[in-house]
N, C-alpha and C positions, 0 to 999 in steps of 0.2 A: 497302948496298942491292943488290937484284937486277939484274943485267942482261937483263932479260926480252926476248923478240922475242914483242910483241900483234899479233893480225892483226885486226883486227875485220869482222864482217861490216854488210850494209847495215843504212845508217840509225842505226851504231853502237850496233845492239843484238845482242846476245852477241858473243863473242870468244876466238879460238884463244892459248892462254897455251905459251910455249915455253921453255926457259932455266933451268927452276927441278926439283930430285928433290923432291917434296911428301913423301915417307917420310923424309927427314931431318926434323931439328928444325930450325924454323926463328923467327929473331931476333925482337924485338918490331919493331923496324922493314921487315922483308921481308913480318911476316905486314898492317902498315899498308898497305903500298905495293898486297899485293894485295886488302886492303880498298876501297882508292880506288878501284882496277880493278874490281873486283865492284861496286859502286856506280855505275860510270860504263855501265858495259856489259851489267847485270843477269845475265848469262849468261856464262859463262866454263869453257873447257873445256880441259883438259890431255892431251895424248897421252903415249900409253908411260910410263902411273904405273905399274907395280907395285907396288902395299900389300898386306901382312899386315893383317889384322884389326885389329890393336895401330896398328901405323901411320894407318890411315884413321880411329880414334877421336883418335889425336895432334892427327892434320889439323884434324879437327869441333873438337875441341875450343880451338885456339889462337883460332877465330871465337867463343867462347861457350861458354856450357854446352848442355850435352844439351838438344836437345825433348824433349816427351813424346809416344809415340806410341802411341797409345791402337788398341785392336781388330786390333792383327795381331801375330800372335806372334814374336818376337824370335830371332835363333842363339841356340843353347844357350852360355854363359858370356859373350855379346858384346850384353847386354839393350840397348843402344840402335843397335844394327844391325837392318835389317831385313833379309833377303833376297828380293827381288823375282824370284821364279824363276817360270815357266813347262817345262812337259815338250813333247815334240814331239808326245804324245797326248792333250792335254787340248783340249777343247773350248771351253772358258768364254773370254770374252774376257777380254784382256789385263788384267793388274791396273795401276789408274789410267787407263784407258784414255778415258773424256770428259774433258772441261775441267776444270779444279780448279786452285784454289792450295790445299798441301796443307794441309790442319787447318784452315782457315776458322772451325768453328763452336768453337772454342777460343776461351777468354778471352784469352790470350797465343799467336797462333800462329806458326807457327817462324818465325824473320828467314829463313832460308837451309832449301833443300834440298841434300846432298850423294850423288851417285851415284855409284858406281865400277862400271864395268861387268868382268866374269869369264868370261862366254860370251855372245858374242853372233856369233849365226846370219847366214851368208850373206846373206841377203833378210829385208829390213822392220827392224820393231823399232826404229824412227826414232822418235826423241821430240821432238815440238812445241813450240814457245812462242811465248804474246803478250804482245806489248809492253804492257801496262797504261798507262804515261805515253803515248806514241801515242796510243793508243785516246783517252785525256782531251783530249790537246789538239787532235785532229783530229775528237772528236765534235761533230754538229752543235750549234748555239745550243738549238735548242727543247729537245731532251734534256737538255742542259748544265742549262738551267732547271728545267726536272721532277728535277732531282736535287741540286743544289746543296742542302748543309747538312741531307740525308735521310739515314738508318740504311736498314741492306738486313739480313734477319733470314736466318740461318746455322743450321743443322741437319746432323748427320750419319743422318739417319734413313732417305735416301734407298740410302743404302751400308752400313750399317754395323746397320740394327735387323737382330732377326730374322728380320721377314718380309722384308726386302730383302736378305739373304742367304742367305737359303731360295731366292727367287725366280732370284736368279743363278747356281746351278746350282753343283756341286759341284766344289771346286778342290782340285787333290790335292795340290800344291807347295806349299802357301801353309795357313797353319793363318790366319783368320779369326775372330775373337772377339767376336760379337755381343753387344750388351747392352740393356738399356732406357738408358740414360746417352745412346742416340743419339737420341731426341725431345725431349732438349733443345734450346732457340734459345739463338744470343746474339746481338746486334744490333750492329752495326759499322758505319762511314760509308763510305759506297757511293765518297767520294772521299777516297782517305785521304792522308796526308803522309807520307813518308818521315823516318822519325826522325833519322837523320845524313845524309842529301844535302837534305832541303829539298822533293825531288822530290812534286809531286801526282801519283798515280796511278788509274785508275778499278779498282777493287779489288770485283771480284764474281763470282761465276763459276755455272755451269748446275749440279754438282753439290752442293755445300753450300748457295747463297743460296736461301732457298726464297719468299721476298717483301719486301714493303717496308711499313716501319713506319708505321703511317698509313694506308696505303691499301687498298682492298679487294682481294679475292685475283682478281679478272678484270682490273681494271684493274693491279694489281702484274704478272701471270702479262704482260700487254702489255707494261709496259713494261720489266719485263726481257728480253724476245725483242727487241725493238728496240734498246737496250744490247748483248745479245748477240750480235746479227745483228753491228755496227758493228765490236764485239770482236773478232769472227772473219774479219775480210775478210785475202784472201791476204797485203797488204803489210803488214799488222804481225802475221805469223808470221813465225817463224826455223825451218823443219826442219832438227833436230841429224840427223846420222846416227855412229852408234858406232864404234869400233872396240875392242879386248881392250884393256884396262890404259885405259883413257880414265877421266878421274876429269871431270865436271861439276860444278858447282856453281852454284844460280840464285838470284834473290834472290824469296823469298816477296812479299814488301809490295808488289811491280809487277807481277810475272809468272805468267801460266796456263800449265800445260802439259797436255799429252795425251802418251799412253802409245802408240805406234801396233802395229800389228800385221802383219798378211802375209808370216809365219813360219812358216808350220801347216808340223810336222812336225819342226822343230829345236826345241833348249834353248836359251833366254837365262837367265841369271844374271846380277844385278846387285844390289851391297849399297849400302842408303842408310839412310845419318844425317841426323838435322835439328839446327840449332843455333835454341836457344830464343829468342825475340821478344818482342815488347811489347806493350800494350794499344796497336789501332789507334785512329788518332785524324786 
């Protein structure tokens, strides 16, 4: 077993992991141990990883198999990487940048997202996250009722059609692959279960959930703004801020993040895998 030193942040949601080289091969029992961790703490994050390409697929992969990640194009030989890069002269805002857990409107979407950061710039570039479980148990009663045992309908159409790719302006780092495949729905329970902690979490987010099953779209469009408002309050966000060689890893089935920005002028570089998930339920 590891000798880890965890530092957790408030409310024990995310957590500074120290003690371990993630570029080695590591045991069935050490990759458990940071499983429990990852389940306890949603968010966990590693200083001074340096991976090779090869290594960070090792890592993704001791958690699972590959996600699929649909509409953005992959490193040339490393198709389940993505590189999340930005130039110091691009305009377009940041990629991922609103709310999301990532893939939503998948039938399986990823258990885990995996980042490793490669350049990242003096100022900004801080990425966000909400507590999903929070959110559930400190949402008020009436809401709690308006949702209990409800489906919330999942679309990438917002991101990822044509016309919403046209509309957000031209990204030069980043190849984009629009399709018709993105006006599909699929429908998910707005409160979902955590398939090995047990955990209920409020599971929905502004950019994929696009309403709610049953309901009209004025009264859905309300009361997801009201879910959303609750989501977003400052105490159940964690701002991560980066450093080179920092490898994160969060856990999709609780956790929203946002991409932040106020960089203009520098490169960030970041590659990220996802480890594939299960029908929410």
């Amino acid at each position: 077993m590891l000798n880890l030193s965890v530092t957790p942040h408030a409310d024990d949601f995310a957590a500074k992991v120290q003690g371990i080289q993630l570029g080695t091969q590591l045991s069935r029992d050490e990759v458990e141990q940071l499983r429990e961790l990852w389940h306890r703490y949603q968010v966990l994050y590693f200083p001074d990883q340096p991976l090779t390409h090869t290594q960070l697929e090792a890592f993704t992969r001791a958690f699972g198999n590959f996600g699929h990640n649909p509409y953005v194009k992959p490193l040339k030989n490393h198709r389940h990487i993505l590189e999340i890069r930005r130039e110091p002269d691009e305009e377009v805002v940041p990629f991922g940048s609103s709310w999301h857990s990532d893939w939503s409107f998948q039938v399986r979407p990823p258990s885990a997202t995996i980042l490793h950061a490669k350049v990242v710039p003096p100022i900004g570039g801080d990425t966000h996250f909400v507590d999903g479980i929070r959110a559930l148990e400190t949402l008020p009663t009436d809401l709690l009722r308006q949702i209990e045992g409800r489906r919330s309908i999942h679309s990438a159409r917002k991101s990822y059609s044509r016309e919403a790719v046209q509309a957000g302006g031209q990204r030069t780092s980043m190849t984009i692959e629009p399709n018709n495949d993105a006006w599909q729905t699929k429908l998910h329970p707005i409160i979902r279960t955590h398939p090995d902690s047990g955990r209920r979490a409020l599971w929905i987010n502004p950019v994929y959930t696009i309403g709610i099953e049953g309901m009209a779209e004025a009264e859905s469009a309300d009361l997801l703004a009201r879910l959303f408002e609750h989501m977003l309050q400052p105490g159940l966000i964690y701002q991560h801020q980066w450093a080179e060689n920092m490898l994160t890893m969060w856990d999709n089935r609780t956790v929203l993040h946002s991409a932040k920005g106020g960089y203009a002028g520098y490169q960030r570089i970041m590659h990220r895998t996802t480890v594939a998930g299960s029908i929410p339920v």
